[in-house]
N, C-alpha and C positions, 0 to 999 in steps of 0.2 A: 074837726078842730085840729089845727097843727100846734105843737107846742114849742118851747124856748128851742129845740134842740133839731128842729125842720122835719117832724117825720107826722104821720098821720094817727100818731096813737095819743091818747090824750096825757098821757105819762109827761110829765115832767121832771126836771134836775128837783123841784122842791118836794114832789112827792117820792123820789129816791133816796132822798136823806131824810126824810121822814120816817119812812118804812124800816133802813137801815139804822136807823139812830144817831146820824153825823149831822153837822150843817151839809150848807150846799156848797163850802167853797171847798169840802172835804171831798164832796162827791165829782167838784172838776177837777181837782186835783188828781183824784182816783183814775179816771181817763186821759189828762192834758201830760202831767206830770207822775207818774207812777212810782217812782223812784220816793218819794216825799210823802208817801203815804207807807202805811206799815202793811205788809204782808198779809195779815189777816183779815184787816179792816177792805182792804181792795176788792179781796176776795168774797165779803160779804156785800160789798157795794157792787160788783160786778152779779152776784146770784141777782139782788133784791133789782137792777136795772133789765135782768133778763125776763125774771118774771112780770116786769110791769111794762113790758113790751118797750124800755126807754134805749135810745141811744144818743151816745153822745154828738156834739156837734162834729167835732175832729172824723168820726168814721163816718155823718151821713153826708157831711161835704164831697168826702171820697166819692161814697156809691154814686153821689147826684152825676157823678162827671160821666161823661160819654166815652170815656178812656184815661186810664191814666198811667199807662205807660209803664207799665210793672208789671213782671214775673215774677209769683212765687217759687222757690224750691224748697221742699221739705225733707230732710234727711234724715236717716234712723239714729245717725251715729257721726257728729263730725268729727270727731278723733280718729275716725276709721280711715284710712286712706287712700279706702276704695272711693269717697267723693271727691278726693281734691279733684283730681281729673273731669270728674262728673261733673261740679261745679264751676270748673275753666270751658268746659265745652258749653255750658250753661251761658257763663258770663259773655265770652265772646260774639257767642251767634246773638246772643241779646242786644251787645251795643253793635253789630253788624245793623240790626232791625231798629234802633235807636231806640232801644227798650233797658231797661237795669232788673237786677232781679234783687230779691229782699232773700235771706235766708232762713230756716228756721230748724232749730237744731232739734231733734224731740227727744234725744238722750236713754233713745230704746224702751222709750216708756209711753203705752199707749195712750193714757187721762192727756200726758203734757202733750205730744202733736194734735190729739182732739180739739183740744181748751186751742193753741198756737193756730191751729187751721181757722176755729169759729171767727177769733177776733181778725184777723190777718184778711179772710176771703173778702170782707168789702174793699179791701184796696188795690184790689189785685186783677187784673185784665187776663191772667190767666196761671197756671199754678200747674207747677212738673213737680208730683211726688214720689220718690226714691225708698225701693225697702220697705214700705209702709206695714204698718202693725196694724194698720186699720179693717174692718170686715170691709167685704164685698158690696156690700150694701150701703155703710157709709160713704166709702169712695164712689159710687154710681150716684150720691144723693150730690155729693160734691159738684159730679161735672152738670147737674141741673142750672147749677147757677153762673157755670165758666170753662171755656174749654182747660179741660184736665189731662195730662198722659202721665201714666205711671210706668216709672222705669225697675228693672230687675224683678217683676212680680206680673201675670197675667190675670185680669178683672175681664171679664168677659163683657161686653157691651160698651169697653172704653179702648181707647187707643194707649197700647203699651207695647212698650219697646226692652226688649230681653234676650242678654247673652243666650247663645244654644250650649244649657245644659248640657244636655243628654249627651250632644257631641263632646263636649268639654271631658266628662266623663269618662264617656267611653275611649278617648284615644289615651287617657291619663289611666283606664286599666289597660291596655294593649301595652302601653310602655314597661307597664310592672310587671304584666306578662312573656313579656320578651323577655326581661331578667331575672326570669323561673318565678317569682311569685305567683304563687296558689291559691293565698288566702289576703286577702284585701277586705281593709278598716275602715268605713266611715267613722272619721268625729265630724259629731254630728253641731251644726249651730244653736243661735233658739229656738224653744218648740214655736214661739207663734210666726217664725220667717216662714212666708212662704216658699224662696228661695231653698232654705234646708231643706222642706218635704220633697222638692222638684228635684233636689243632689240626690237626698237618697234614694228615690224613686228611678235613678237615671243607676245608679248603683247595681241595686237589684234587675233591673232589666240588664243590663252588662253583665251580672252574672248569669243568669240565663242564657245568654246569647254566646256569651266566651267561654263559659264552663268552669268560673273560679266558683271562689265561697267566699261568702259577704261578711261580715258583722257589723256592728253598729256600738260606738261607745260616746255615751253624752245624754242628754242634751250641757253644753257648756256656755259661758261667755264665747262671741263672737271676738276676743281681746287676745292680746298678749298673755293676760292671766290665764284666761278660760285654758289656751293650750298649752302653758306650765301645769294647769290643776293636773289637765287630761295624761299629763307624761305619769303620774303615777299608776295608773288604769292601763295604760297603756305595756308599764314598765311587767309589773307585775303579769299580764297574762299573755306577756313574751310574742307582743304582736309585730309583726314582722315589716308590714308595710301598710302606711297610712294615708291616707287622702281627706285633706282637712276639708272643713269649711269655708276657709278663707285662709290667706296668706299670714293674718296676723295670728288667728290659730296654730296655724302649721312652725311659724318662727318660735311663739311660747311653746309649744309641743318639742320643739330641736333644745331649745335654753334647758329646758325641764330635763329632759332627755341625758342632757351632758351632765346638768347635777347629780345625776343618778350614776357618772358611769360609763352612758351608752354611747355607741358610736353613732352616728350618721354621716354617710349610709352603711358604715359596714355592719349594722344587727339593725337598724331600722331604715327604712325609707322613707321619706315622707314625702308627698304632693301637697302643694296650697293651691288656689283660688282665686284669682282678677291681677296678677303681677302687679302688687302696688311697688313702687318706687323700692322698697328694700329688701324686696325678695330677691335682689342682682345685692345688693352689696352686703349682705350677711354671709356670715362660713359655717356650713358649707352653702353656697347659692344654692336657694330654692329652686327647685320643679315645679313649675304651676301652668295653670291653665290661665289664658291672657283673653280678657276680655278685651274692646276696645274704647275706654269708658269717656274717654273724650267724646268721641262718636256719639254715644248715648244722649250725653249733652247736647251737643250741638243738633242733634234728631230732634229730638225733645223739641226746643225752642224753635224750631223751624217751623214745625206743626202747628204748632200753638199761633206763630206768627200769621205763616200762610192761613190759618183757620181765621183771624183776626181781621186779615184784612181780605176776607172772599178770594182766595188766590187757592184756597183749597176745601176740597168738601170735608164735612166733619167724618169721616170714614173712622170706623174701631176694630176690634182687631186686634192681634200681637203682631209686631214687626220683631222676628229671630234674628240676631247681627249674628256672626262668625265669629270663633272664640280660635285659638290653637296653644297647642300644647308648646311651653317653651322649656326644653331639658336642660338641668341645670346639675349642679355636684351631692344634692340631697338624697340621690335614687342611685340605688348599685342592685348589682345582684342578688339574688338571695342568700343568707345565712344559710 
């Protein structure tokens, strides 16, 4: 039996407001119009449509299509400024391939990219997600239903494309080594990146290998905040040279720093992380490691595309892009 809403389940729009306790023009509104329904009510009309196997008209029209021309990109954090770039290298190779992409911000919060990915996947001809907080497992269950590449994170059995840490790392200790520093600081990102496990992990094998001494202070916001929090942590156990997690880290860690007092770089050093746009125009300019996050983008959506239209085989895998280290006025010698 199909019902009002074209799928094969015998669920209906009227046995969703039944079950839920609304009418049923509450429950299209719930789907059509979202905005017009209250917060809570949507959210119970969305549970009680999931369990009853119902879907709305608006997303099985979607699936029914044989394409429809759409990229998704999911990002951990769009305030972060490591995606503008990501997302320009996104958009362009998209309308190159006459495709658009949809975006979807998850706000560093694992439920909300969950819940963002479930409803969003019928619309979407293929979906590049960025940073993810998601397990291993759910993002493999993902690409069952559409070619998937995850960028900055490596999922074994899918195609993803990922700065070289390790490299990044290791030349961004060699530099703090050449100006006498001994002892080198991870601030650390959040616990659930898997980017941070892969920095520290690139850390400690550089100290092995060059013969400094590591520490580790964090886990923080990956924010401006997180590395004002970390300048106190910082200030206090008189650490000398630092290598953030990211460049917006490394800036809040220099602001913090100055409230306190400190120089940079003459008592601290700092390195940041993917040279976003204002790691050149802050004082003193950041030291960081330069991803090339365009590239990433534009990677990404090629794949996807070439995958789409049999122009490539579904191949998985990590693709490693080239990072380098860009010196800047943050890093002096040692105290």
């Amino acid at each position: 039996m199909v019902n009002e809403a074209g799928t094969g389940s015998d669920a209906t729009i009227y046995d969703v407001a039944r079950v839920a306790g609304v009418s049923p023009s509450t429950v299209s509104r719930a789907f059509s119009r979202p905005g017009r329904v209250s917060a809570q009510t949507a959210e119970r009309i969305r549970q009680v449509a999931e369990e009853l196997g119902y879907r709305s008209r608006e997303v099985t029209r979607a699936a029914a299509k044989t394409t429809t021309k759409v990229l998704g990109l999911a990002v951990a954090d769009i305030t972060n400024p490591f995606n503008f770039r990501v997302i320009r290298g996104c958009q362009a190779a998209a309308a190159e391939a006459g495709f658009v992409v949809t975006l979807n911000d998850a706000q560093e919060s694992e439920a909300l990219e969950r819940e963002m990915l479930r409803r969003s996947l019928p619309l979407l001809d293929g979906l590049i997600i960025a940073s993810s907080r998601l397990s291993d497992t759910e993002l493999r269950t993902l690409a069952k239903s559409l070619p998937v590449v995850i960028l900055n994170r490596r999922v074994s059995g899918l195609h993803c494309i990922v700065p070289d840490m390790a490299h990044g790392v290791r030349k961004a200790a060699e530099h703090l080594l050449a100006l006498g520093h001994r002892n080198i600081t991870y601030l650390a990102g959040p616990e659930a990146s898997w980017a941070d496990g892969m920095r520290w992990r690139a850390v400690r094998e550089s100290a092995r290998e060059l013969g400094f001494t590591e520490h580790r202070v964090g886990p923080f916001a990956p924010t401006l905040q997180g590395g004002r929090g970390a300048a106190e942590v910082i200030a206090a156990r008189r650490l000398k040279a630092v290598l953030c997690f990211n460049d917006l880290m490394a800036i809040g860690l220099m602001q913090g720093l100055s409230e306190r007092g400190i120089k940079v770089p003459e008592q601290v050093s700092v390195v940041g992380f993917d040279n976003i746009f204002a790691s050149a125009l802050v004082t003193p300019g950041l030291t960081t490691v330069a991803a090339p996050l365009t590239m990433l983008g534009d990677s990404a959506v090629r794949y996807i595309t070439a995958t789409l239209t049999g122009h490539k085989s579904p191949e998985t895998g990590p693709v490693l892009v080239p990072v380098r280290l860009i010196v800047r006025q943050s890093t002096g010698p040692a105290a």
